[in-house]
N, C-alpha and C positions, 0 to 999 in steps of 0.2 A: 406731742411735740418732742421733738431732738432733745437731749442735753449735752454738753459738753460733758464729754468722760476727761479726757488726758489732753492737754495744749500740750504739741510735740515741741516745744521752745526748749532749747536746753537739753532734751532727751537723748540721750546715745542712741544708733540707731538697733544695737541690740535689744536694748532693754524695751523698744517700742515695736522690736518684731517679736518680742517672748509678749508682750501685753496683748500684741494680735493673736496669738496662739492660746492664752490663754481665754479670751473671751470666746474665740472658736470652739477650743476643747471642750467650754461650759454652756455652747448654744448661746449665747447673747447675742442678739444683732445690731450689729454696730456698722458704720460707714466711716469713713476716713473724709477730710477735705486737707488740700495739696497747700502748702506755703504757697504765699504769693510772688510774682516775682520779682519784686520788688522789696523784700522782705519787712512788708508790713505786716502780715498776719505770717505763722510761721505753722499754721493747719493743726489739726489736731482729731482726736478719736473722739465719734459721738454715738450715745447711747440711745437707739429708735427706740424702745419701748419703755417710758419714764416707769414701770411697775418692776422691770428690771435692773434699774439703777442701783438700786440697795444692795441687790444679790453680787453686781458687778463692784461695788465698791468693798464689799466685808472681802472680795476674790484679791482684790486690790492689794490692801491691806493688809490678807497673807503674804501676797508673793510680793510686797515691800520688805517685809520682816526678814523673808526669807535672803532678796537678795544683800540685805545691807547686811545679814549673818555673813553672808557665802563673802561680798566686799571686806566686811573686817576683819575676816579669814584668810585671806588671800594678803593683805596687808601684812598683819600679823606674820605670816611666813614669808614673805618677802622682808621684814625686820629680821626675822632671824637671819635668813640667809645675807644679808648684807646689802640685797638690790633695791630697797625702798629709797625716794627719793627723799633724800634733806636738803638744809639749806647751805651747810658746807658742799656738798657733792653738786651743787648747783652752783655758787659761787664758782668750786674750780672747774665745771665744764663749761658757762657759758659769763665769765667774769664780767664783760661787757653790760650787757642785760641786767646782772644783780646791782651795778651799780647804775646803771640808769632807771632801772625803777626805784630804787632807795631814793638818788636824786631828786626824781622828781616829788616822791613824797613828801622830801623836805622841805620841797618846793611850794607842795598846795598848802601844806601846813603854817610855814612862815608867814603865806598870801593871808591865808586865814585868819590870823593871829595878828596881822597885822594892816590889813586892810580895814577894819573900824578906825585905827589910828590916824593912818593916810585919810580919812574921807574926813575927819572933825574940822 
């Protein structure tokens, strides 16, 4: 029987065409099932031979490593050079936005905090 390998929720779609390539490169046979359209199930990669699961996960696990190296590298020199996103250079490009999500924070948090109050 099937097992779920990878739920493609959330996945970039790079990083789920290197996982396809990688499980190709190592012979694993796997199938894909498509998001629904309704985006109730959002598909995901399934591993056909439950004996190969192990081998496909320790494969996994490398090339996690590998990309959150390659990711906090890439960061990292985007810090130096100046282009990484913070929260001042997000303030001045999209000012609207940073204060409408702060807002609303303050919002859920007050409700929260105050809402056992209101119900006594």
């Amino acid at each position: 029987m099937a097992k779920l390998f990878l739920n493609l929720r959330n996945v970039p779609a790079d990083e789920a065409d290197e996982v396809r390539d990688l499980l190709r490169a190592n012979a694993i046979d796997f199938y894909e099932t498509q998001p629904s359209p309704w985006g109730i199930s959002s598909g995901g990669l399934w591993i056909e031979d439950t004996g190969q699961l192990a081998r496909a996960k320790a494969l996994m696990a490398d090339y996690q490593a590998l990309r959150r190296d390659r990711a906090r590298s890439e960061r990292a020199t985007a810090e130096r050079e100046g282009r990484a996103e913070t929260f001042a250079g997000l303030l001045r490009d999209r000012p609207l936005y940073v204060v409408g999500v702060l807002a609303a924070m303050l919002f859920i948090v007050a409700v929260t905090l105050a809402l056992p109050w209101l119900l006594l």
